[in-house]
C-alpha positions in Angstrom: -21.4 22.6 -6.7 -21.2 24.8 -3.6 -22.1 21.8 -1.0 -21.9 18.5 -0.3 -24.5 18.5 2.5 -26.8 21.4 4.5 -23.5 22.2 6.5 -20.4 20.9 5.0 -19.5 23.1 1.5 -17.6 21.9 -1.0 -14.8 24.5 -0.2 -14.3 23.0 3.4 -14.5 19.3 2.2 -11.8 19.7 -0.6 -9.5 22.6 0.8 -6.1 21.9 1.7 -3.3 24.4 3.2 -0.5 21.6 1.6 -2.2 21.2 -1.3 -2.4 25.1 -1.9 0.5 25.9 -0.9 2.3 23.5 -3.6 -0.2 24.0 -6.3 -1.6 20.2 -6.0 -5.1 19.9 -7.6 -7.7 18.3 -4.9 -10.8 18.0 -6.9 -12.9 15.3 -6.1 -14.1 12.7 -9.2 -17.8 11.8 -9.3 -17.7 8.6 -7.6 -15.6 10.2 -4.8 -18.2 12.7 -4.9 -20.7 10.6 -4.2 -19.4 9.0 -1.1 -18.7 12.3 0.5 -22.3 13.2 0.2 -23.2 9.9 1.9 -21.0 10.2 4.9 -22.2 13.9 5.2 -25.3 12.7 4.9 -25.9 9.6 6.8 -23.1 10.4 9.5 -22.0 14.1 9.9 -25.6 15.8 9.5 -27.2 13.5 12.0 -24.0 14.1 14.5 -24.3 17.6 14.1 -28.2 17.8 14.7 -27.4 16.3 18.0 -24.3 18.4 18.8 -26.8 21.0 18.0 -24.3 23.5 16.8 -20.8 23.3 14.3 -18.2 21.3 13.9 -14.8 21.8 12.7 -13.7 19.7 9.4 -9.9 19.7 9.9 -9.9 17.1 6.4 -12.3 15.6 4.5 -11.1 14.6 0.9 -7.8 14.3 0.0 -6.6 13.4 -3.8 -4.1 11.4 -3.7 -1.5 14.1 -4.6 -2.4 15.8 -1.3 -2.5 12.5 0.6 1.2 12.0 -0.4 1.9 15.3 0.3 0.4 15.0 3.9 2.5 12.0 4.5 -1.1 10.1 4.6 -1.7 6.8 4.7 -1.6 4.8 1.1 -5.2 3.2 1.8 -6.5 6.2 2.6 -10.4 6.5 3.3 -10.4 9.9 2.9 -8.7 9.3 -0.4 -12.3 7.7 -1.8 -14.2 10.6 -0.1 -15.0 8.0 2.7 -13.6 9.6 5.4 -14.0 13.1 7.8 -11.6 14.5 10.2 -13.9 16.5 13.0 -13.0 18.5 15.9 -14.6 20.3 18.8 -13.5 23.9 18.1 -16.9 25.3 18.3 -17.5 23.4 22.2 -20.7 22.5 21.5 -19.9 19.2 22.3 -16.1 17.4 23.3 -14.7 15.5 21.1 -14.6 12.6 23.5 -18.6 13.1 23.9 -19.2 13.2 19.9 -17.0 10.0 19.7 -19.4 8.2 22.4 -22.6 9.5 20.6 -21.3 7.9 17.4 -19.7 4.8 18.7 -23.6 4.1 20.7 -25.9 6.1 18.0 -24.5 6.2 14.3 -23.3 3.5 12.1 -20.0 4.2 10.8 -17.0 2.4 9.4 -14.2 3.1 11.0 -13.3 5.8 14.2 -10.3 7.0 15.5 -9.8 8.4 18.9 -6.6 10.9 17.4 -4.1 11.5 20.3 -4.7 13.4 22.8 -5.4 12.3 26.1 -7.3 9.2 27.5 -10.5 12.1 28.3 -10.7 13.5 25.0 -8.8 12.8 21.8 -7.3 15.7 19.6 -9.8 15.1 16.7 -11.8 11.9 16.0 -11.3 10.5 12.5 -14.8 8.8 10.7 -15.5 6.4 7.9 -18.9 5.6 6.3 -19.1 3.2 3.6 -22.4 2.0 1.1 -20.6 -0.4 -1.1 -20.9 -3.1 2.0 -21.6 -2.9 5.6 -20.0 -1.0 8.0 -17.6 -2.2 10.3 -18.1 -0.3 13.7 -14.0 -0.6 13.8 -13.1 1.1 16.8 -8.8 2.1 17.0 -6.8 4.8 19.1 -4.2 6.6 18.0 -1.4 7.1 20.4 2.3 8.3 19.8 4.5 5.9 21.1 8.8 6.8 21.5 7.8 9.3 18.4 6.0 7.1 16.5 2.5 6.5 15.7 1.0 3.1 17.3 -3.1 2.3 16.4 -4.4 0.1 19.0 -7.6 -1.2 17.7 -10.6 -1.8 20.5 -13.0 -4.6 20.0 -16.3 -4.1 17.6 -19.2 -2.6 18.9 
């Protein structure tokens, strides 16, 4: 397979710098698979039509050798292949503007607003599920005396 949708390939969705670095396999199973290709599908390809240009994946799937590695979350969406990690690298489109778009156009899961500042996070985190509905879960992440604190917003 050399992609999961018309602009994600499967070498950016499985990659990882930790995972490489200590020889930790990060191959995806079918049913993982699967639900990358529907949240490229019915979330990232429509956001990036409308960004009009590319958007960085920092993470997509992570096995759960490389989410322990990472120091990720146990419940992991991104450990199902549910989840994307995007980012505004290219300037298209901030990462604050993207997060508005998908919060008011695109059904989704779950987004984080990553850090950052309260303009424009660092990175946005998204979830898209097919196994039930969506959730429209809205949370920020913000460091708190060193520690990570998720405030979560109300549902759209």
């Amino acid at each position: 397979m050399n992609k999961i949708s018309d602009h994600i390939s499967y070498k950016e969705a499985t990659i990882s710098a930790t995972g490489l670095r200590l020889g930790l396999d990060n191959t995806p199973n079918s049913k993982q698979l699967h639900c990358m290709q529907d949240i490229a599908y019915n979330l990232f390809e429509p956001l990036r039509k409308w960004v009009g240009g590319p958007i960085k994946v920092n993470s997509f799937f992570r096995g759960e050798p490389v989410n322990t590695a990472i120091g990720g979350e146990k419940s992991s969406q991104h450990m199902r292949g549910q989840a994307i990690d995007i980012d505004d690298t290219f300037g298209y489109k901030t990462n604050a503007e993207m997060y508005h778009y998908i919060k008011d156009n695109l059904d989704f899961d779950q987004m984080v607003w990553e850090f950052g500042t309260d303009e424009n996070p660092n990175w946005i985190h998204i979830s898209w599920v097919s196994h039930r509905s969506n959730r429209k879960k809205l949370t920020i992440a913000k460091k708190v005396n060193g520690k990570t604190k998720y405030i979560h917003e109300a549902h759209k």
